[in-house]
VOVO-418861 format. One record per residue (C-alpha): residue in three letters; x, y, z. Coordinates in nm, 3 decimals, decimal comma, padded with zeros to 5 digits. Layout:
! VOVO-418861
PT residu      px      py      pz
PT    ALA       X       Y       Z
...
***
This chain:
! VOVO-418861
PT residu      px      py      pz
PT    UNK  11,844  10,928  10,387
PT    UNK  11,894  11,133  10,038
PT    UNK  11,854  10,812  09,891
PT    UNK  11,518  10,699  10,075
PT    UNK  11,405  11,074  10,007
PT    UNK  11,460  11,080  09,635
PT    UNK  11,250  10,714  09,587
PT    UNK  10,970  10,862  09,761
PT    UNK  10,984  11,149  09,563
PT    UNK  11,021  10,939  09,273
PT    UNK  10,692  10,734  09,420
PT    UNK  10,493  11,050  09,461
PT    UNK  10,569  11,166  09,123
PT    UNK  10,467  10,807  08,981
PT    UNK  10,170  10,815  09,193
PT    UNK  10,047  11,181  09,044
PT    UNK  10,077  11,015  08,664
PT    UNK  09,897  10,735  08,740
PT    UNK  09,582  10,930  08,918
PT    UNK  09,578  11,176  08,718
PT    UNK  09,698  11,085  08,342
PT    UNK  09,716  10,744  08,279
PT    UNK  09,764  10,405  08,486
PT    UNK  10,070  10,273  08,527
PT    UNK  10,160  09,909  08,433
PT    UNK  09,959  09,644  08,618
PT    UNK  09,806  09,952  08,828
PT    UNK  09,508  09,977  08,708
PT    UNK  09,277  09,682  08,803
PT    UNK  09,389  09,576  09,179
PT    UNK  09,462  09,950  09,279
PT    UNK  09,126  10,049  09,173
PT    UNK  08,932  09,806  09,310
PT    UNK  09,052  09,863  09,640
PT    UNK  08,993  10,235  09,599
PT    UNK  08,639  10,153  09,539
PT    UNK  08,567  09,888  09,778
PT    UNK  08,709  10,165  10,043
PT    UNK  08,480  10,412  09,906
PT    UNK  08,155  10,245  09,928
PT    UNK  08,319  10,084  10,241
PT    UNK  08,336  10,450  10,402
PT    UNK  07,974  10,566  10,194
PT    UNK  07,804  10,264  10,382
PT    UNK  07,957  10,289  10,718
PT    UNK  07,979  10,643  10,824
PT    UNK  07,680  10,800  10,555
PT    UNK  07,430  10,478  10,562
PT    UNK  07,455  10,544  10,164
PT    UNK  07,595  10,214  09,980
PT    UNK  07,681  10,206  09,602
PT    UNK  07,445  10,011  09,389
PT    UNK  07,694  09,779  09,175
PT    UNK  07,852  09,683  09,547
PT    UNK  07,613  09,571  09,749
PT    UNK  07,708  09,191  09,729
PT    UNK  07,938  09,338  09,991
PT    UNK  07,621  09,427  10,241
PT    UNK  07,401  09,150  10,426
PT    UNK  07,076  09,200  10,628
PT    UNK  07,201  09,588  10,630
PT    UNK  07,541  09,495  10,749
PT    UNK  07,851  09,488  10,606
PT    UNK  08,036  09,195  10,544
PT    UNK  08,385  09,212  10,678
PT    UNK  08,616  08,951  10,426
PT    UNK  08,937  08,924  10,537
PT    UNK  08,989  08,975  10,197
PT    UNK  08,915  09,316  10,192
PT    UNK  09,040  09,425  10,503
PT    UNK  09,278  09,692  10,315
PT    UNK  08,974  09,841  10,171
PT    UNK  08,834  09,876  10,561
PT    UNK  09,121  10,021  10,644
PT    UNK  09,157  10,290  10,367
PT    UNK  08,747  10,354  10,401
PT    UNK  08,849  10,470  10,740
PT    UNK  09,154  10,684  10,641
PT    UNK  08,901  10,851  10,404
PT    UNK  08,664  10,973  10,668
PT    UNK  08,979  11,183  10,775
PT    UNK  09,131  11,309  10,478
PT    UNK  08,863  11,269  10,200
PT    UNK  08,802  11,002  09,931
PT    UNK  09,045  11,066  09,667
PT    UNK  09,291  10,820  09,476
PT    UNK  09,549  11,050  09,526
PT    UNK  09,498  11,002  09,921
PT    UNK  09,529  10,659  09,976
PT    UNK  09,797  10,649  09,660
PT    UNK  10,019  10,880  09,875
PT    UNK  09,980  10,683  10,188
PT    UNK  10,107  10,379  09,994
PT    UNK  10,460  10,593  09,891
PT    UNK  10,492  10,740  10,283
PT    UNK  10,433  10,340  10,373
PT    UNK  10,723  10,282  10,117
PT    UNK  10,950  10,528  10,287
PT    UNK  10,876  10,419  10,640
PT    UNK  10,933  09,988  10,513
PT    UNK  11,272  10,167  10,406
PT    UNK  11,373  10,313  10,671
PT    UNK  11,307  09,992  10,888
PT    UNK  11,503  09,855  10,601
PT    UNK  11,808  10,034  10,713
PT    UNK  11,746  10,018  11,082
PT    UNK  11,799  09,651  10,997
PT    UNK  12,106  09,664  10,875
PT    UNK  12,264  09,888  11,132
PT    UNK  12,173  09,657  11,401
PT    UNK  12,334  09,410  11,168
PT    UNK  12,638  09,612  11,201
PT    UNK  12,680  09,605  10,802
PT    UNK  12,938  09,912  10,686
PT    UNK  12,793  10,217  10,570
PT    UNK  12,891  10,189  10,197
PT    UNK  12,714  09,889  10,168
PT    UNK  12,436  10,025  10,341
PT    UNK  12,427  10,299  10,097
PT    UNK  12,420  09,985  09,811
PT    UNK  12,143  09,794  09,947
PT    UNK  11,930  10,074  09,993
PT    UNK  11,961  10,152  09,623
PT    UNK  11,864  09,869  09,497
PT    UNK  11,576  09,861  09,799
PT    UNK  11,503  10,202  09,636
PT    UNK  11,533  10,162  09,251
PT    UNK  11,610  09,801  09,122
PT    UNK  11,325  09,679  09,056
PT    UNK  11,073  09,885  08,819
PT    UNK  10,769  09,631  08,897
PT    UNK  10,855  09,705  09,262
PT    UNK  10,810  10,064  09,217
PT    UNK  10,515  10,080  09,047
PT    UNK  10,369  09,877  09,320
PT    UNK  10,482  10,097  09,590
PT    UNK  10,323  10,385  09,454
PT    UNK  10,008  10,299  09,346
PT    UNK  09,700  10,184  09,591
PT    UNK  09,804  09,833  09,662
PT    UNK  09,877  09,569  09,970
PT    UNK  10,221  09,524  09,852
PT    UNK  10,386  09,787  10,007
PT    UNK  10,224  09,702  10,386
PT    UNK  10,320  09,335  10,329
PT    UNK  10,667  09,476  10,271
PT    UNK  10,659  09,702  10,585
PT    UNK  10,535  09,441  10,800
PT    UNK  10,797  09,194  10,669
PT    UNK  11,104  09,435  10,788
PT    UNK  10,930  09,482  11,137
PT    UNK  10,894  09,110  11,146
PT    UNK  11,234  09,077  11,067
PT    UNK  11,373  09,360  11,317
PT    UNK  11,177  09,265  11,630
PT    UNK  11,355  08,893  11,548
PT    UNK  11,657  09,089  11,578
PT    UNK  11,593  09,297  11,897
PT    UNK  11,478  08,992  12,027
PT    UNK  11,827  08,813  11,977
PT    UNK  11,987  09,168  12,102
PT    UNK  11,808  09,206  12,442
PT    UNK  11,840  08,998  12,739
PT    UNK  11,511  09,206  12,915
PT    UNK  11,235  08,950  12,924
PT    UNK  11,032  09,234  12,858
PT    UNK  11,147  09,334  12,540
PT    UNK  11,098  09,042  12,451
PT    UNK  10,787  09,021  12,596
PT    UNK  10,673  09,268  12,382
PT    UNK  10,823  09,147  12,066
PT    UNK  10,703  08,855  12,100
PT    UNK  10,368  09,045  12,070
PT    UNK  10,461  09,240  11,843
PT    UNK  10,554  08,952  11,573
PT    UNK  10,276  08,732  11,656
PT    UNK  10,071  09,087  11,561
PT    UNK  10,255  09,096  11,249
PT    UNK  10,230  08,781  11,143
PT    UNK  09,826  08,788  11,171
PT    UNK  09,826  09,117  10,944
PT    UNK  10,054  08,952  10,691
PT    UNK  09,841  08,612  10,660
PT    UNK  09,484  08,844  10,649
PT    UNK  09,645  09,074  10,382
PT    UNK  09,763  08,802  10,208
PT    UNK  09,717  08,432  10,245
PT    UNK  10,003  08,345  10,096
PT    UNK  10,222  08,499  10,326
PT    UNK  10,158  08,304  10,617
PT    UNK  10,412  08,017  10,411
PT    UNK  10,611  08,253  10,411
PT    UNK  10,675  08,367  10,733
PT    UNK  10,654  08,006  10,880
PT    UNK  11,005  07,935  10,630
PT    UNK  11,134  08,218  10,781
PT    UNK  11,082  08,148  11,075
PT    UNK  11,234  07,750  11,059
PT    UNK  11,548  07,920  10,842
PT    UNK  11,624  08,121  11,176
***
């Protein structure tokens, strides 16, 4: 848990640089268009009041929902609550981070793996990779693909755990949920998951 606490510290502090100083490496041009996208996303939808260099995103008066910004839908909507700063939606990504990581380690108790190398694999979950970091701190799709990845792969293993038709039932919802959200954040994905799924 120290460990999980310290990236997301780590994250946060990352997170405050990049907002408020300078942007981190490969930060800058994804992260903020999906910070404005949800901006005039929330401007149009809850104040009528669109931004003029966005409105290819608005026909006949109503907005067009891509699939490909869906993130941007989401975080317009997470702005009516808490306001429409970076910082907001930057923050959301590292307490995203943390809770991916934390399924991360749910998934390897239930794999019965011994606690030092628990300890291990959540480091390098935590700190190996500097692109990784940067990604999970800034406002991005990464880190959701990467939470909805480890809850993919932990309902597979509750599944295989439970002999209650239904809990499986409902993990059987659950992953066909997850799989959707990973193929309309990211196309690409969808491959993915369907080698997973044959490697099983």
């Amino acid at each position: 848990m120290i460990i999980i606490l310290s990236g997301l510290i780590l994250r946060i502090i990352l997170t405050i640089y990049n907002v408020n100083f300078d942007f981190l490496p490969g930060a800058s041009l994804d992260a903020v268009a999906y910070h404005r996208q949800a901006i005039f996303f929330h401007d149009f939808y809850y104040n009528n009041v669109p931004s003029d260099d966005l409105t290819i995103f608005v026909k006949d008066g109503k907005y067009q929902y891509n699939f490909g910004w869906i993130y941007s839908v989401f975080l317009g909507h997470v702005y009516n609550i808490l306001g429409t700063s970076h910082i907001i939606s930057s923050i959301l990504s590292c307490l995203v981070w943390a809770l991916s990581a934390l399924v991360f380690r749910e998934i390897l108790l239930k794999l019965k793996i011994n606690m030092k190398k628990i300890h291990i694999a959540i480091i390098f979950y935590t700190f190996l990779f500097p692109t990784s970091i940067i990604y999970t701190s800034v406002t991005l799709r990464e880190v959701y693909m990467l939470l909805f990845m480890n809850l993919l792969i932990l309902s597979f293993i509750k599944i295989k755990d439970h002999k209650s038709s239904f809990i499986i039932f409902i993990n059987v919802i659950f992953i066909t949920l997850l799989m959707a959200l990973l193929s309309v954040l990211h196309k690409s994905n969808f491959i993915f998951v369907i080698l997973f799924l044959i490697s099983l």
